[in-house]
N, C-alpha and C positions, 0 to 999 in steps of 0.2 A: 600575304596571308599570315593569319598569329601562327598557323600550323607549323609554318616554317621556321617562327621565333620559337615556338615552344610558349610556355606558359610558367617566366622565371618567378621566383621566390616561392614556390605551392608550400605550402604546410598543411599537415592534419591539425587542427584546431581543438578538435574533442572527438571521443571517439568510446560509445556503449553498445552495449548489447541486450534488446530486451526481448521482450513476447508479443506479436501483434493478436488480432482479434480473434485471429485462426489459431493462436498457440502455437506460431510457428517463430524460431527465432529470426529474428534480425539485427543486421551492424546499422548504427546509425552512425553518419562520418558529419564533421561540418568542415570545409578547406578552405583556407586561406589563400589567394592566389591572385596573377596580375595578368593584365591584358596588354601589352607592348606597342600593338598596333594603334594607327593612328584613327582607328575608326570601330565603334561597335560592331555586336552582330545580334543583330533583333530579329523577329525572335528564330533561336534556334528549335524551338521547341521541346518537346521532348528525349530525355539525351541520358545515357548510357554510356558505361565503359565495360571491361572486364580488367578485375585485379588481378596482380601474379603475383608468387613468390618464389625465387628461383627458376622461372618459365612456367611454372605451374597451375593452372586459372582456381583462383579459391574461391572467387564469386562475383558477381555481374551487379555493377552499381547503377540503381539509377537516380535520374533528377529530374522532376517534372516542371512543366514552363519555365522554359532556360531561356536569359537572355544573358547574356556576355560585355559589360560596358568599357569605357576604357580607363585604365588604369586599375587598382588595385578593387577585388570583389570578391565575395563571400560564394560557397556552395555548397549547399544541404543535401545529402545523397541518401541512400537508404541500399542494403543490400540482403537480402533472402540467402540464410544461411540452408545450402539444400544439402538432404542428405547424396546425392550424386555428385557433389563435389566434394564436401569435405564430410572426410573418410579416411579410413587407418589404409587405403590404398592410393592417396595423394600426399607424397609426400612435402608437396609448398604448404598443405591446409594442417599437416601434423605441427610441422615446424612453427608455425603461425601461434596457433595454440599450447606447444610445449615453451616457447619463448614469453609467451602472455605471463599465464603462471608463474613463468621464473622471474617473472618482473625484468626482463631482455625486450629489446627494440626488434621490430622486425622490418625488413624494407621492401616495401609492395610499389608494384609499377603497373599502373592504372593506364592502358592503352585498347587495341581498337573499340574505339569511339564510334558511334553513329548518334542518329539525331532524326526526330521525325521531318523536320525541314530537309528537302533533298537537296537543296542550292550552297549548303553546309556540308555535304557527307563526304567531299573528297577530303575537304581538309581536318574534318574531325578524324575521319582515318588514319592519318600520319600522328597524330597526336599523344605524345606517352606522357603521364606524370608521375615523379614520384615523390610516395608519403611512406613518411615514416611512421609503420604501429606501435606506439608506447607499449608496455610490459605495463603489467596489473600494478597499482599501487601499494601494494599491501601482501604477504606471503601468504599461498594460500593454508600451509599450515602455520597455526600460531603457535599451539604450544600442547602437550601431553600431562595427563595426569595419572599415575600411576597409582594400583592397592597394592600398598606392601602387608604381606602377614609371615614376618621372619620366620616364624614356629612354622608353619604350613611351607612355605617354599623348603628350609632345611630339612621336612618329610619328605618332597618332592623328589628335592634332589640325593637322598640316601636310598630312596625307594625305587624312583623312578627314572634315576640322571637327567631330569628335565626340568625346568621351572616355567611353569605358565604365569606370567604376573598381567593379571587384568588391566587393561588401559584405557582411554577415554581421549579422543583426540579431538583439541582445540582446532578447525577449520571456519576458514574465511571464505566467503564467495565473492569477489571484488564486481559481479556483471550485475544488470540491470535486471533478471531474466534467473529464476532458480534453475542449478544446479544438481543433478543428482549421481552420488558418487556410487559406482555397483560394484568396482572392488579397489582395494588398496594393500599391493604387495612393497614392502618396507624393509628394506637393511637396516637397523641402528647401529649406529658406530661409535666408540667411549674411547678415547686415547687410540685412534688409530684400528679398535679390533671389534668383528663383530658383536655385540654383547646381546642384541634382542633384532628376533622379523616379527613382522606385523601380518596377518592375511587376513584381511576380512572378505574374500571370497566365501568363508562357509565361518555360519554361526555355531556357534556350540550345538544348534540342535540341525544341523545338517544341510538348514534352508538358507536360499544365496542373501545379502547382506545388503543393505541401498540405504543410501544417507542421503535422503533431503535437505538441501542447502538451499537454504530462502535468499531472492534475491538480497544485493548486498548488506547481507547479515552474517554474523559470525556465529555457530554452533556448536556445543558441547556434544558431540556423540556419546551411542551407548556403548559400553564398554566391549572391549574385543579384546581379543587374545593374543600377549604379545610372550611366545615363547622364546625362553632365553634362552643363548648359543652355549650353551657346560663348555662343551671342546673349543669356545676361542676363548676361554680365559686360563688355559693351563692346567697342568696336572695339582699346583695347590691351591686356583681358584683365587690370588689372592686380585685378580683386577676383577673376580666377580664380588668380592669383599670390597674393595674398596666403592666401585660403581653401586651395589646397597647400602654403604656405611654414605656413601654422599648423597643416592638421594635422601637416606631418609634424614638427613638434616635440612632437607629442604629444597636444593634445585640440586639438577646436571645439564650439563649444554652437551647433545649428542649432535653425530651429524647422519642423516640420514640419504639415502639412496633408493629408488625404487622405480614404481610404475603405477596409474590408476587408470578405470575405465571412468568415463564418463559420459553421461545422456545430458543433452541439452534438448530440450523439444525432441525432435525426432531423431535429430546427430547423435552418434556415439562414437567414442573415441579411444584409443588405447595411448596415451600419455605419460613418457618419461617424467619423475620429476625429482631432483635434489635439493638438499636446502642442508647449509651449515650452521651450526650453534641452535639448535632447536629448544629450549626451552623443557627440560621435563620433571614436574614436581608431585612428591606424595599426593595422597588425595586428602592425609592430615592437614598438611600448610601447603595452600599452594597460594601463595603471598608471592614467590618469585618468579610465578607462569600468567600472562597476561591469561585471561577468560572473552577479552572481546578486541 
């Protein structure tokens, strides 16, 4: 039986995420993969796995009218992302998704099998394969653009010891399927030291924040509030001098740290995410921050 060869050379082939009819998400996987045996298996019909990651079940693939030929063949799966599995209380389905993002691989092992043919079911139950999930193509944050108003920050900071500088952040959605971000908590970091957080949990007027992210489209948000850290630049300020004497010639590459919530159809997620060399330019020239 192949069950006992396994099913050597499998690859993930391509691998999206959209919306079906019901607005509900779905993975759409296609595998590349071999049949060893000396002899087909017709039909097996209807046929199922569940994926793991780390032992973890992220979600239950299926494949309609399956037949199995010999040597090297194609599989078009489909899986229902539910909110009962992935949840900020499975930690294979977080990992899954905080690796996506960072544009990191993740390795899913696709086992117990069944199959509506029951002359099939002993051997597709021994059956594990494993695929490797690509990381997103593209970072999800592109790049920042910042209002500088020197006169108004150096009131700020004489009057208030705070500096709020307005920002607008360049986001990508790399899935098939909109996105929608409901909060973004942000470290930035300039040489090593905090310089600016980001929270757009609450807007200026109190009410919670969501960024609609069109499928794979890139978007300009509306401005949020990115208050500067006084106390990590020192008693004379002079890396909070330097870090506005460089942007406002035009770029700074920060590196940022944080966490976002996200809703996908009915999933929502609480997601680590970092990203080094970010991109962050005036909102006069921003010639040196990509926009798409």
């Amino acid at each position: 039986m192949f069950a006992m060869q396994g099913l050597p050379g499998t690859n993930l082939v391509s691998f999206s995420i959209r919306l079906n009819s019901n607005m509900q998400a779905v993975a759409s996987l296609e595998i590349a993969t071999n049949n060893p045996s000396t002899f087909a298996f017709r039909p097996l019909g209807n046929f199922s796995m569940m994926a793991h990651v780390n032992g973890f079940q992220v979600v239950n693939a299926s494949v309609w009218n399956v037949s199995i030929p010999r040597g090297a063949f194609y599989l078009s799966a489909e899986a229902l992302l539910t909110p009962s599995l992935i949840n900020n209380n499975n930690p294979g389905a977080l990992m899954m998704f905080s690796n996506f993002i960072a544009r990191q691989p993740t390795q899913l092992i696709a086992k117990n099998a069944s199959c509506s043919n029951m002359i099939y079911t002993p051997a597709m139950s021994t059956l594990a394969l494993p695929l490797m999930l690509p990381g997103a193509s593209r970072d999800l944050l592109v790049s920042a653009i910042a209002t500088l108003d020197l006169s108004y920050m150096l009131w700020q900071l004489l009057t208030r010891f705070a500096i709020t500088i307005p920002t607008r952040l360049v986001l990508h959605n790399p899935l098939d399927a909109p996105v929608t971000v409901t909060r973004m908590q942000f470290q930035i970091f300039f040489q090593g030291n905090e310089v600016l957080t980001i929270n757009t949990n609450l807007m200026y007027d109190g009410s919670p924040m969501r960024i609609l992210l069109p499928a794979q489209s890139t978007t300009l948000t509306f401005s949020v509030g990115g208050m500067a850290n006084v106390y990590g630049f020192g008693a004379m300020y002079d890396l909070l001098v330097l870090f506005l004497e460089s942007l406002s010639m035009g770029r700074v590459n920060v590196n940022v740290d944080g966490m976002m919530d996200i809703q996908l159809a009915d999933v929502m997620l609480t997601l680590p995410y970092a990203l080094m060399d970010v991109p962050v330019c005036p909102d006069s020239n921003t010639v040196g921050c990509p926009m798409h």
